[in-house]
C-alpha positions in Angstrom: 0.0 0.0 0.0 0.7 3.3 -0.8 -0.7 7.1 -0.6 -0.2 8.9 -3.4 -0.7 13.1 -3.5 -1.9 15.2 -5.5 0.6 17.8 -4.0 0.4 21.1 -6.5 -2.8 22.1 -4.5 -2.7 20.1 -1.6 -3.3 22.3 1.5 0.2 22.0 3.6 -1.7 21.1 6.9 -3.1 18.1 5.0 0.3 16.8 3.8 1.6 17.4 7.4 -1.3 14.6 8.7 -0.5 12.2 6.1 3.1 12.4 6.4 2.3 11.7 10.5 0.3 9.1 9.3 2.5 7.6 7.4 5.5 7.6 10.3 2.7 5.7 12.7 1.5 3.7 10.3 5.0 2.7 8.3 3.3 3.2 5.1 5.0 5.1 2.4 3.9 8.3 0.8 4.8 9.7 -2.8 4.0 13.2 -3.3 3.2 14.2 -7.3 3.9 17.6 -8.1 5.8 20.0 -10.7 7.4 21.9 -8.6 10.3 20.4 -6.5 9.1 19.0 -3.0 12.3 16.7 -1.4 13.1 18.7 1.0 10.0 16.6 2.5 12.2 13.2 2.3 12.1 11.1 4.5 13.0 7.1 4.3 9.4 6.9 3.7 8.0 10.0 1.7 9.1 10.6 -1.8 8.7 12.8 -4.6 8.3 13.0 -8.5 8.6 15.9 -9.8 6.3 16.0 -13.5 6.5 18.5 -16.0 4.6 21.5 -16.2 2.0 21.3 -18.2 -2.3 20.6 -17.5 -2.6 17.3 -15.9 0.4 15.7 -16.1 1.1 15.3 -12.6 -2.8 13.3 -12.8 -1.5 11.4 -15.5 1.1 10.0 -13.9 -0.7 9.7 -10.6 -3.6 7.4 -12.7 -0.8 5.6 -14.7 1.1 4.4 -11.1 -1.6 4.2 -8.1 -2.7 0.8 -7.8 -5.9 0.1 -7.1 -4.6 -0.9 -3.1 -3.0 2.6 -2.7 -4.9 5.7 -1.7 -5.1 8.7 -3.5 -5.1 12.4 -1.8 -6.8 14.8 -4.5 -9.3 17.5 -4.9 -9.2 17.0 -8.8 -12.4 15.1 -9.2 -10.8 13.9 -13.0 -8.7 12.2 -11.3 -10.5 10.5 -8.3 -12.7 9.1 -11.5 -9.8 7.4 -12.9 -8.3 6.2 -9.6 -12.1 4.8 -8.7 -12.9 3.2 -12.0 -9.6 1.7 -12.1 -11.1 0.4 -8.7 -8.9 2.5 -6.6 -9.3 4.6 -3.3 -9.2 8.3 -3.6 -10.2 10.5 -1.0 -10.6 14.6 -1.3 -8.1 16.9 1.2 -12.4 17.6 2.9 -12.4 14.4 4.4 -14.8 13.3 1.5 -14.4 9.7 0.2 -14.6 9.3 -4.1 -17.0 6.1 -4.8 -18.0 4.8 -7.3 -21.8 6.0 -6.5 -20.3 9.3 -6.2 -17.7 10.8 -8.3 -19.9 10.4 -11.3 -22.2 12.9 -9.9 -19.4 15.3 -8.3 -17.9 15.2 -11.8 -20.7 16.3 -13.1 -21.5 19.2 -11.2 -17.9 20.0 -11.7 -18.5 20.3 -15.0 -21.4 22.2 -14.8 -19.5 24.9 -12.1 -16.8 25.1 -14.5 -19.3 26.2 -17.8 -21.1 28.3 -15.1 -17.9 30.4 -14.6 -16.1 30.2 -17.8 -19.9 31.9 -19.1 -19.2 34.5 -16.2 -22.6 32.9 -14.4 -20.5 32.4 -11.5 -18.0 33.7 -9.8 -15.2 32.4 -7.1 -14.8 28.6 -6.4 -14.5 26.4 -3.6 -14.9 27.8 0.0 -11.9 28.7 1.8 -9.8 25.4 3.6 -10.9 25.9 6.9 -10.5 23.8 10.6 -13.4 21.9 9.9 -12.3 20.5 7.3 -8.9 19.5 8.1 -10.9 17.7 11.1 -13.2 15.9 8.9 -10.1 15.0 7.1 -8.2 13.5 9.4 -11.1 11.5 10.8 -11.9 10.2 7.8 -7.9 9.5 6.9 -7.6 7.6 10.3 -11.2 5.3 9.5 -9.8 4.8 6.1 -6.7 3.7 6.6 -7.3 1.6 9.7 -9.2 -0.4 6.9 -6.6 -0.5 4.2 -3.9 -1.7 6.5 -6.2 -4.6 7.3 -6.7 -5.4 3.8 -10.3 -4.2 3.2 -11.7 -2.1 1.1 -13.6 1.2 1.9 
């Protein structure tokens, strides 16, 4: 097992649970970016550094995650590729991609993005707040207490 992360826009308070995580846990982390992140090394967190350039870094994330790895991402793209190749991914909110779900988050994606490129809508997300690191980390400890056991979500 492995976590994989969506690093470019992954808040740095989320990337500081996982990589505790990982220490308690022994399970190694690989953080996907295209900007250089090894100053974060550690015997068991790694980096790859992509090109720049739209998706890439979700490219190679989709191309290497196996489907008993976990995925960190907000990208909802990305959790569809991850979950259809019947991996885990789970969103830096604490929210878990299913197969029941990301279908329907990717399409209101969609629809927010047409809504603001047509200047319908301004703004995106709401701001990263304590809440949600909370839910995330609750939701980071139930999953992986269940991975390490060798079940699935």
């Amino acid at each position: 097992m492995k976590i994989w992360i969506d690093a470019d826009a992954c808040p740095k308070v989320i990337k500081e649970i996982l990589f505790r995580a990982s220490q308690r846990l022994k399970v190694p982390v690989c953080l996907v970016a295209n900007s250089d992140l090894s100053r974060a090394h550690t015997a068991l967190i790694t980096s790859v550094r992509v090109a720049a350039g739209f998706d890439v870094a979700d490219d190679y994330i989709a191309e290497h995650a196996e489907a008993t790895d976990l995925v960190i991402t907000a990208d909802i793209p990305l959790a569809a590729r991850v979950v259809e190749k019947g991996g885990v991914a789970l969103d830096p909110r604490g929210e878990l991609y299913t197969e029941e779900n990301v279908g329907e988050r990717l399409s209101m994606r969609n629809l927010m993005q047409e809504l603001r490129n047509d200047g319908m809508l301004l703004g995106g997300p709401p701001q990263f707040n304590l809440a949600d690191r909370q839910r995330f980390a609750s939701a980071l400890d139930r999953l992986l207490t269940r991975m390490v056991r060798g079940d699935r979500p």
